[in-house]
C-alpha positions as CSV (number, residue, x, y, z in Angstrom):
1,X,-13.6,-39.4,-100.5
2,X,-16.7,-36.9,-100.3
3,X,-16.3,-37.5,-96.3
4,X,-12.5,-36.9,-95.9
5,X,-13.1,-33.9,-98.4
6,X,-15.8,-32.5,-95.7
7,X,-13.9,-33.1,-92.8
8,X,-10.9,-31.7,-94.1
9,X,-12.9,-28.4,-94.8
10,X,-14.2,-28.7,-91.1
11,X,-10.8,-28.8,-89.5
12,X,-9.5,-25.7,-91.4
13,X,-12.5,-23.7,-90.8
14,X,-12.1,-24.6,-86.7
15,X,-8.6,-24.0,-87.0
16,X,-8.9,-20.3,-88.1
17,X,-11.5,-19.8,-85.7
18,X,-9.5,-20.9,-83.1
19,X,-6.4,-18.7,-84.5
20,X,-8.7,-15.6,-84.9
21,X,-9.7,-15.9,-81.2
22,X,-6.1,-16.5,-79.7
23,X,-4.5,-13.6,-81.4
24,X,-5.7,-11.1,-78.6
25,X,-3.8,-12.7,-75.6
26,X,-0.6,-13.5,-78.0
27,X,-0.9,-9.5,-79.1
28,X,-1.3,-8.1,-75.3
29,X,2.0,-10.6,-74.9
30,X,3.8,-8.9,-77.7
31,X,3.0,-5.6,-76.2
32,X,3.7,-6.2,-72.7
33,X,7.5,-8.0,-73.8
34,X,8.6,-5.1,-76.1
35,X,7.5,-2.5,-72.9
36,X,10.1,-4.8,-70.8
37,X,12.2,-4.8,-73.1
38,X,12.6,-0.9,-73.4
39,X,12.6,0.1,-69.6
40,X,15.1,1.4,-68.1
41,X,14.1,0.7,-64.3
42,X,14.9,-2.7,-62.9
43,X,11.8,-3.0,-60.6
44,X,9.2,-2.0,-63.5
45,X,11.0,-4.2,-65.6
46,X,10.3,-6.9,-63.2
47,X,6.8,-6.2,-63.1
48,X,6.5,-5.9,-66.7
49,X,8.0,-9.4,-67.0
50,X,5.5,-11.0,-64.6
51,X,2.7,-9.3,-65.9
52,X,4.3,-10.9,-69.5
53,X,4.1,-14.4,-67.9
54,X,0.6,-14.2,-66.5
55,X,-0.6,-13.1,-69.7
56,X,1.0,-16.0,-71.4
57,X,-0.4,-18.2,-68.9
58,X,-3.8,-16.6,-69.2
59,X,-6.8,-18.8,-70.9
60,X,-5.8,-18.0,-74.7
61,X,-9.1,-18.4,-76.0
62,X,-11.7,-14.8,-76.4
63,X,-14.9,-14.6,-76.5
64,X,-17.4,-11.7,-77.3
65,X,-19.2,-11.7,-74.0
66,X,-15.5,-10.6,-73.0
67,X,-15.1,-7.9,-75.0
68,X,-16.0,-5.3,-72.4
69,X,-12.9,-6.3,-70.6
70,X,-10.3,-7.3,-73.1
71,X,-11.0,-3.6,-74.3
72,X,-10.5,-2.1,-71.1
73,X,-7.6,-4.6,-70.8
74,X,-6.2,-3.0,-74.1
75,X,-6.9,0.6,-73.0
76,X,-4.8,-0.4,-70.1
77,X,-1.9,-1.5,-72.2
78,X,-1.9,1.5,-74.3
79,X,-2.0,3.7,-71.2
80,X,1.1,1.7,-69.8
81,X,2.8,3.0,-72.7
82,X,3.0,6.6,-71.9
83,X,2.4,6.9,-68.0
84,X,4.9,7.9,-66.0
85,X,3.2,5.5,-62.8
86,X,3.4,2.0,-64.3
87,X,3.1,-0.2,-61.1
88,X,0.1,1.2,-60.7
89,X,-1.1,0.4,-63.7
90,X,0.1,-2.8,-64.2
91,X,-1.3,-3.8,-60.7
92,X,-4.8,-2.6,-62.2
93,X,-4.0,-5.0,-65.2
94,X,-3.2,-8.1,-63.1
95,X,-6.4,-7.3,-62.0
96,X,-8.4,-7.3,-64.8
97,X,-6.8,-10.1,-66.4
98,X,-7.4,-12.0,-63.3
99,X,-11.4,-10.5,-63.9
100,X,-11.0,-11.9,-67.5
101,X,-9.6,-15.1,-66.4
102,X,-12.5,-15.9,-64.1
103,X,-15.3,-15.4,-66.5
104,X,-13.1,-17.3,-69.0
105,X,-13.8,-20.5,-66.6
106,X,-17.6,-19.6,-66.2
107,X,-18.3,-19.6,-70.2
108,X,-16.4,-22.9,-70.8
């Protein structure tokens, strides 16, 4: 009983690990789908919607050695939000996430 008591106290404490370091992608997913959702162009709204799927596809998992990027990722995002350019700035953020998604591979 003292074993299954332990191990049940392991798997929760994983499991909100796990939940705490998967928010960020599901959040810059959100943001992205609402941003799709309001524009009024056709072709940004395309853009926005791809850029929704890579990040969906994107390696869910963060890491603090990533945190230089995910915040320039999230600077990115917020920028997106008031710029009058935003294929320009969503081709910067395919970039980045494809940046973050390489050095994702290299710490696993």
């Amino acid at each position: 009983m003292i074993a299954s008591d332990v191990g049940r106290s392991e798997i929760e404490r994983v499991s909100v690990k796990v939940r705490e370091k998967t928010f960020y992608i599901k959040q810059l997913q959100t943001e992205v789908e609402l941003l799709a959702g309001a524009e009024t162009d056709a072709a940004t709204k395309s853009e926005l919607a791809q850029l929704a799927e890579k990040i969906r596809y994107s390696n869910p998992m963060s890491d603090e050695q990533l945190a230089d990027i995910e915040d320039r990722i999230t600077a990115k995002i917020a920028e997106l939000k008031s710029s009058a350019n935003k294929v320009k700035i969503i081709n910067e953020l395919n970039s980045l996430l494809d940046e973050r998604n390489r050095k994702c591979k290299l710490l696993r």
